[in-house]
C-alpha positions in Angstrom: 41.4 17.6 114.2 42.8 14.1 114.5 45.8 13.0 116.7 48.8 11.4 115.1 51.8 9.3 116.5 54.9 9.3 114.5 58.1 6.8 114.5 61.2 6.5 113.0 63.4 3.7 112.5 66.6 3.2 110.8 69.1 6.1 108.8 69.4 10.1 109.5 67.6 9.9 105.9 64.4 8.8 107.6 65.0 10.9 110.5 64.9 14.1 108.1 61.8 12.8 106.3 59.7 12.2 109.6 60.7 15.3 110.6 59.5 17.2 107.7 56.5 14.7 107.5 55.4 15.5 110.7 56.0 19.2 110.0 53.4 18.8 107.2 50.9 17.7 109.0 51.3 20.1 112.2 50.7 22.4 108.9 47.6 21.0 108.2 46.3 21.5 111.6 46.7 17.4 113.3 47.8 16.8 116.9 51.0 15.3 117.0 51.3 13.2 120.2 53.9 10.9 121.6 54.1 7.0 119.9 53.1 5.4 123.5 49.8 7.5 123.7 46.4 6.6 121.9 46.2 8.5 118.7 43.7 8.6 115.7 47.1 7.5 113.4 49.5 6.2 113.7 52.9 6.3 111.3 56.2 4.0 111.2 58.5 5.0 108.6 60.2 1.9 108.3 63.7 0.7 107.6 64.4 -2.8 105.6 68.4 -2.7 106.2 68.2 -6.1 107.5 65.9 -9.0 108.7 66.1 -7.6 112.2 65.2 -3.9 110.8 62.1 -5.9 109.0 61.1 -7.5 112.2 61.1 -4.2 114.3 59.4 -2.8 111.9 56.4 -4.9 112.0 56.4 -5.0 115.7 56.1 -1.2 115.7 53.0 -1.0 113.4 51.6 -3.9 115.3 51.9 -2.6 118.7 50.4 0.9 117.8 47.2 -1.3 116.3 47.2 -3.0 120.1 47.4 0.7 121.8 44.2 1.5 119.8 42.7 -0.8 117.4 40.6 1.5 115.9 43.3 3.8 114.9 44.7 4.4 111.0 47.9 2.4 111.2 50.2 3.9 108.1 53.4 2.0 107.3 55.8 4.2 105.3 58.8 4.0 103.3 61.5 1.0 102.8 60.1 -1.7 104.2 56.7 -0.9 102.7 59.0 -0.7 98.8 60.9 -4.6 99.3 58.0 -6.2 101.8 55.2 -5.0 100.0 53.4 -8.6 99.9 54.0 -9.0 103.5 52.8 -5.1 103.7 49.4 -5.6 102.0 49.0 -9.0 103.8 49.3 -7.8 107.2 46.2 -7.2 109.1 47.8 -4.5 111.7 48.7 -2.1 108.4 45.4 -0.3 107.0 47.5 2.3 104.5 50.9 1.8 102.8 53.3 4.5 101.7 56.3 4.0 99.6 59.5 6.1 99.1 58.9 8.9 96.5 55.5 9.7 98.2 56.7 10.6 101.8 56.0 14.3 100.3 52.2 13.6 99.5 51.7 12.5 103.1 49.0 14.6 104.5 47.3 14.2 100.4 47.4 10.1 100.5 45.7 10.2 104.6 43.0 12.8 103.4 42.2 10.6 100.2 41.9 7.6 102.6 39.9 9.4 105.3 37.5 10.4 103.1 37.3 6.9 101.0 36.8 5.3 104.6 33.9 7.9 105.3 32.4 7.0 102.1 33.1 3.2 103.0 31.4 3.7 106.3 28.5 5.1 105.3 27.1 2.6 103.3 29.0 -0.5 105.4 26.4 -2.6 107.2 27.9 -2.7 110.4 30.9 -1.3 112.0 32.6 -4.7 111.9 32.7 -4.6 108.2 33.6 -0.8 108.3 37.5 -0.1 106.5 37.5 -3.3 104.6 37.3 -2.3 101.4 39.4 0.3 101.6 42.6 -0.7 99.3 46.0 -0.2 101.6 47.8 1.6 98.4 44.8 4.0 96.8 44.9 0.7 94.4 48.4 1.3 93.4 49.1 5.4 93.9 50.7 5.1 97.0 53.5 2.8 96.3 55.9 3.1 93.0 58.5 1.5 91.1 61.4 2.7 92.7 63.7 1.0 90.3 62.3 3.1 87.6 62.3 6.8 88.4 64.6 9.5 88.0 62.6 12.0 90.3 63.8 13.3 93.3 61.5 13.8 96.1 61.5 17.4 97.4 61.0 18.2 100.7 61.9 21.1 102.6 63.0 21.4 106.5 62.4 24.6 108.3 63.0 23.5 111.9 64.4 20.2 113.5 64.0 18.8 117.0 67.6 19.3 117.4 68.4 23.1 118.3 71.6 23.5 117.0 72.3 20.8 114.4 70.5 20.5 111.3 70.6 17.2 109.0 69.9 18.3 105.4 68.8 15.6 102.8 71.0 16.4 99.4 70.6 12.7 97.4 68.7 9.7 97.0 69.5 5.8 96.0 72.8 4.0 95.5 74.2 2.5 92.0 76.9 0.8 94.2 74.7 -2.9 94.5 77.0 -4.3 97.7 76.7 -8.1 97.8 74.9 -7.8 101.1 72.8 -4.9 100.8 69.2 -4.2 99.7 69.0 -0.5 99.9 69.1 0.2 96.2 65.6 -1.9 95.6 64.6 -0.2 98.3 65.5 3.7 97.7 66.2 3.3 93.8 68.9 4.8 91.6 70.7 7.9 92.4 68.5 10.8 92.4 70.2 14.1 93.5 68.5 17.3 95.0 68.7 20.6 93.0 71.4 22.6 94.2 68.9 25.3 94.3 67.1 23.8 96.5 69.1 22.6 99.2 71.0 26.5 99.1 67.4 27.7 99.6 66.6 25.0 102.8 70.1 25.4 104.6 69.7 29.5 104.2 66.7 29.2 106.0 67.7 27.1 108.5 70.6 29.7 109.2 67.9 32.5 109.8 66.3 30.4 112.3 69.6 30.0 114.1 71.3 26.9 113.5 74.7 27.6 113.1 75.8 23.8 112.0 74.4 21.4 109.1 75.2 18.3 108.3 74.4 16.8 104.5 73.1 13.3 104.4 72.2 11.1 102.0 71.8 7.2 100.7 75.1 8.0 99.3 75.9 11.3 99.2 79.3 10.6 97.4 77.2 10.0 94.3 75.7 13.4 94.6 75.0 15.1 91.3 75.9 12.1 89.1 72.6 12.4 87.1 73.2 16.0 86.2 74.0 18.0 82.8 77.4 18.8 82.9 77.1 22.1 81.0 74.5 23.1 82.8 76.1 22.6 86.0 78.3 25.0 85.1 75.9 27.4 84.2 75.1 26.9 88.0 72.2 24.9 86.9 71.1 21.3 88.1 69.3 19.6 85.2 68.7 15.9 85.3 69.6 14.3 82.6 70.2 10.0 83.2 68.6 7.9 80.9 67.7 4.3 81.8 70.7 3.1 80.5 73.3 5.0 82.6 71.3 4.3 85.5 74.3 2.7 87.1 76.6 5.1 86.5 79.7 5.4 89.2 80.0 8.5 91.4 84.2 8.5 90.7 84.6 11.2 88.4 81.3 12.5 88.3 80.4 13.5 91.5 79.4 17.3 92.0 79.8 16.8 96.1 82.4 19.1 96.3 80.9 21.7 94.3 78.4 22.0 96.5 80.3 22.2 99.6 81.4 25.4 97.8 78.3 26.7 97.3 76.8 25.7 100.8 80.6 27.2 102.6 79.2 31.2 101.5 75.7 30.8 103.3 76.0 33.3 105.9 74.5 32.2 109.7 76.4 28.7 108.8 79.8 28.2 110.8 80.2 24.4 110.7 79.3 22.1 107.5 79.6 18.2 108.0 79.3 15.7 105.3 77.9 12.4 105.8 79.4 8.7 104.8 81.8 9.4 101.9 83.1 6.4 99.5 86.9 6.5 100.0 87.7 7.2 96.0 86.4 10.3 96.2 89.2 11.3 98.5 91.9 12.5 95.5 94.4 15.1 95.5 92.2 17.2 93.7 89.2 17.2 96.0 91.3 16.4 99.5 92.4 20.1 98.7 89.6 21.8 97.9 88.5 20.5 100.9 91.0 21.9 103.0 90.3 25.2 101.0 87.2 25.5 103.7 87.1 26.9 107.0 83.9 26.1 108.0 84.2 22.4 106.6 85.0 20.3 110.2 87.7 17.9 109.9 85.2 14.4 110.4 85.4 12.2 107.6 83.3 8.9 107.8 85.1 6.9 105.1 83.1 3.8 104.9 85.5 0.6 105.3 83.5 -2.5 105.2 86.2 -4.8 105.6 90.4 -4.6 105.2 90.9 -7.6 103.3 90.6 -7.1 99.8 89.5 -11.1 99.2 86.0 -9.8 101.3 85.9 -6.6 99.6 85.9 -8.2 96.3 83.2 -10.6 97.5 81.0 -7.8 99.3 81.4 -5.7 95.6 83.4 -2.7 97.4 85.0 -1.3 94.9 88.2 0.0 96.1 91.0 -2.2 97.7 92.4 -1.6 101.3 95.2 0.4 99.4 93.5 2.9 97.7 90.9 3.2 101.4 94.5 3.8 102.9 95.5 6.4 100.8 92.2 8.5 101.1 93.3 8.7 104.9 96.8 9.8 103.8 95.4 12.2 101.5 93.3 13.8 104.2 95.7 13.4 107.0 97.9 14.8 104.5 95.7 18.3 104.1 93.7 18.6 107.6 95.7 18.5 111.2 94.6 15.7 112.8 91.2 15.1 111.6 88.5 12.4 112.8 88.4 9.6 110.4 85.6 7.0 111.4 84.0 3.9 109.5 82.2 0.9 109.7 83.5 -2.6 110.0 81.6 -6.1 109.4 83.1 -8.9 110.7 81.7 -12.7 110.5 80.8 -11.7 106.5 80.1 -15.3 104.3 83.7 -16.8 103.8 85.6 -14.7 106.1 88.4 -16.8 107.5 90.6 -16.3 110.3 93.5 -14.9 108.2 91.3 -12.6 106.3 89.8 -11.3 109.6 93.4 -11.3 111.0 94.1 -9.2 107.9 91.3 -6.7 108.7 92.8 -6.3 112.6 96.2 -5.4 111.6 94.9 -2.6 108.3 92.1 -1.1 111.1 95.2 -1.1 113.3 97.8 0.3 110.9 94.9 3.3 110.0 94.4 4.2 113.8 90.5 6.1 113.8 88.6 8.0 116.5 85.8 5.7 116.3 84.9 2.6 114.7 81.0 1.0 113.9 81.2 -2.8 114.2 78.5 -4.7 112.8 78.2 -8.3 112.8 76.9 -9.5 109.3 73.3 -10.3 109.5 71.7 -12.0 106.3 69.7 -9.6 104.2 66.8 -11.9 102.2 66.9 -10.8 98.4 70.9 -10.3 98.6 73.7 -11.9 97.0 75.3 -12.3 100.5 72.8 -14.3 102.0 73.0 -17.4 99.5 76.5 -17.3 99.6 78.0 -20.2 101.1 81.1 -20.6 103.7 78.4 -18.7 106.1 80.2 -17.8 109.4 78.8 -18.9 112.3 77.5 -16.5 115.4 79.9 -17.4 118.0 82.6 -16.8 115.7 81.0 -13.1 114.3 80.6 -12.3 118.1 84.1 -13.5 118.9 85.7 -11.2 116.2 83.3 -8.3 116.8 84.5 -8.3 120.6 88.0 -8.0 119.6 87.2 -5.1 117.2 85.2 -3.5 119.9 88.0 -3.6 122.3 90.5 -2.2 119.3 87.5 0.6 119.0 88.1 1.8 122.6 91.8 1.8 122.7 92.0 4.1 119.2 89.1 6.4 120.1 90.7 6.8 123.9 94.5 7.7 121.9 92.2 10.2 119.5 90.3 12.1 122.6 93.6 12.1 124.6 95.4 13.8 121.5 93.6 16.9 123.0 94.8 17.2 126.5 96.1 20.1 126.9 95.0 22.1 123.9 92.7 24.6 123.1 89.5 23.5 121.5 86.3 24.9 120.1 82.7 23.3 121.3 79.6 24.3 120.0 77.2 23.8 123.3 74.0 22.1 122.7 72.3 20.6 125.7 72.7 20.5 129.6 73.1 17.0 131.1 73.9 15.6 134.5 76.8 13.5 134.8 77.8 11.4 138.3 75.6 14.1 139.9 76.8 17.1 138.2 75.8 19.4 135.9 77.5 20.2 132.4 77.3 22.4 129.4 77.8 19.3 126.8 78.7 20.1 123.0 80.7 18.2 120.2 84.1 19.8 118.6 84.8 20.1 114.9 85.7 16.9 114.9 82.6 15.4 116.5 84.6 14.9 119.7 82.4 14.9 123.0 83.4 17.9 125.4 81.9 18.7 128.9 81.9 22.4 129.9 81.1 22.5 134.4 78.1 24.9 134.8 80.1 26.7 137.6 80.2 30.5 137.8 81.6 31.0 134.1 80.4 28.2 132.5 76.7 29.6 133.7 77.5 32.7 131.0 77.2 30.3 128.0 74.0 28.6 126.8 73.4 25.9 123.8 73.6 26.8 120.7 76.8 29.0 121.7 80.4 28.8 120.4 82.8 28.3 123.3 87.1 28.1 123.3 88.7 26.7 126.3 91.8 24.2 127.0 91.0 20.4 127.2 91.7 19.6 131.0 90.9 15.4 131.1 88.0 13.0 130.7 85.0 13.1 132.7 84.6 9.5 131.1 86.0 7.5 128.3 84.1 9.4 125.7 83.7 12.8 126.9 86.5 15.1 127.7 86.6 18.2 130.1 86.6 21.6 129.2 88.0 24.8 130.8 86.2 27.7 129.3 88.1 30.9 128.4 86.3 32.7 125.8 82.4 32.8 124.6 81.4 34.0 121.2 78.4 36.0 120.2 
């Protein structure tokens, strides 16, 4: 059977997908081998986040057709769906694979085998051998994304991860940000059945992952596109028409529900949830929330900006207000819990005092960690023709300082913990300045180090382990002093 080299770039949404991709095709009997060895195929799924995320796309296909020129070079997913002349152009790209058909992976590469057998045999020379083979099935591989309401099933029974399982619950984005290109690229909202993902995460219980995390393109949109009534009949029927395609998640969104559903799946003791739009914080669903034991206290409320001027002109739409009082909300309901975000600095017509407005809200909120992104122009956004364009020296200037403000808050956040007891799931053994540790995350996502010394040798990953925070073996992981050790 053919060999095949798979990589990922860009969101956990990929990762899940190349992960159950290459899942299918172990199914089917291929070889998988590692990306730097010479394989019969080769597949990128792509990312088209940004220029940079275009360009490292294309330098990945085009260095696995350098490792073996005679291997199947497959491009798949975003960047095939917005680059798709650039795609069908380039020389280094033989088949193309656009989002909505990850699913029909191992179908699409048997179709164009056995096209390029046919091709072959009649081909005068082996020069001319592959050419007239079309790079899309002549237009089955890649569809309008903009214009369907399907979501693409695909089911995970085993990640590379041993104790953490990501679990894809939604598709597309509605939201159209000024700077962003994902919804052209992944389409309009398109959310699992509920049935389905129940079905996938019980599974994944039985073959002993004890934690899940559901992610998505924006997962606060989840069940938008769903019958009401027969939601509550515990069904999930989709039921947007063309015209509601840009329906807004507040109100609407079924998110919660589902985390009820998901909280009474035996096997699973922690539940994360992905990037959350700060309105969908409310009294209502803050509580509901805090209503579940096994839902860990990490909240990444995505921020953007804290100056309501850029937030208008990046088409947010919340204000730094109502972001601050989604924090309250939760802080209000969970002790202490881990609120992280992104922040983009340098975006088209920030000026000092907005950017000096930003620093003081991202100071006033106090998280446990922050991203920070310098703006980078997206081609085919509203963004990047947008003028007042700030200038690199002054995004990396700004980032710096936000990066420094990062450290100080996520240091204050860990050090909260000294002292206290605090429950790690274990999941790998690392070295660390030449010792070895047990190294696993808290429910909030925090970083904790457990010595392998005479008790710590008891535990192994993929264990549940209680002991009192002693210090920091470094800025980002603390120091744990086993006590107890569950089943």
């Amino acid at each position: 059977m053919k060999s095949v080299a798979l990589h990922n770039l860009g969101c956990k949404v990929n990762s899940y997908e190349i992960e159950v991709m290459q899942q299918m095709l172990q199914e089917k009997g291929y070889t998988i081998v590692p990306f730097d060895e010479i394989a019969d195929i080769y597949i990128v799924n792509t990312c088209t986040v940004t220029n940079i995320a275009d360009r490292k796309s294309r330098q990945m296909l085009h260095r696995a057709k350098q490792k073996n020129p005679a291997a199947l070079v497959v491009a798949v997913g975003c960047y095939v769906q917005t680059g798709r002349e650039d795609v069908e152009q380039d020389p280094c790209i033989d088949l193309a694979i656009g989002n909505n058909r990850k699913k029909d992976l191992a179908s699409i590469l048997e179709e164009y085998l056995r096209d390029l057998e046919q091709e072959d045999a009649v081909a005068e020379n082996a020069e001319n051998a592959g050419h007239g083979v079309d790079k899309t099935l002549h237009d089955t591989t890649v569809i309008d994304i903009n214009h369907t309401a399907e979501y693409e099933e695909m089911t995970l029974k085993q990640t590379a991860e041993h104790t953490r399982a990501y679990i894809k619950i939604q598709d597309g984005c509605n939201q159209f940000c000024s700077y962003c290109v994902i919804p052209y690229a992944r389409g309009r909202v398109r959310s699992r059945r509920a049935e389905d993902i129940i079905r996938e995460i019980t599974g994944m219980a039985k073959n002993g992952y004890r934690e899940i995390v559901l992610t998505g393109i924006h997962i606060s949109s989840y069940g938008i596109d769903f019958d009401e009534e027969a939601w509550k009949r515990g069904e999930s029927v989709s039921v947007l028409k063309e015209d509601e395609e840009r329906r807004d998640y507040s109100g609407s969104s079924k998110l919660i529900d589902l985390l009820e559903r998901i909280h009474d799946i035996e096997g699973i003791e922690r539940i994360r949830i992905g990037s959350l739009e700060p309105r969908i914080v409310t009294e209502e669903t803050a509580a509901r929330m805090a209503e579940l034991p096994k839902l860990c206290p990490h909240f990444h409320l995505s921020l953007q900006s804290g100056c309501d001027a850029t937030l208008r002109r990046m088409n947010r739409k919340y204000t730094s207000e109502e972001y601050a009082e989604s924090v309250a909300l939760l802080r209000k309901v969970f002790d202490h819990p881990a609120i992280t975000t992104d922040v983009i600095v340098g975006f088209p017509g920030e000026t000092e005092e907005e950017f000096t407005q930003t620093k003081e809200f991202l100071d006033r909120i106090q998280f446990f960690e922050m991203h920070i992104f310098k703006y980078s122009k997206r081609a085919g956004t509203r963004a990047a023709v947008m003028s007042h364009q700030v200038p690199d020296p002054v995004k990396t200037t700004r980032s710096g300082e936000l990066l420094a403000m990062e450290k100080e808050q996520s240091k204050r956040f860990r050090a909260h913990y000294l002292g206290r007891e605090a429950e790690v799931l274990l999941e790998e053994i690392k070295e660390l300045d030449g010792v070895e540790y047990l190294l696993g995350h808290t429910r909030d996502y925090v970083k904790v180090a457990v010595p392998l010394t005479e008790n710590g040798e008891k535990a192994v990953t993929n264990t549940v382990v209680r002991g009192t925070v002693e210090g920091f073996v470094n800025d980002e992981i603390l120091l744990l002093s086993p006590l107890e050790f569950s089943k």
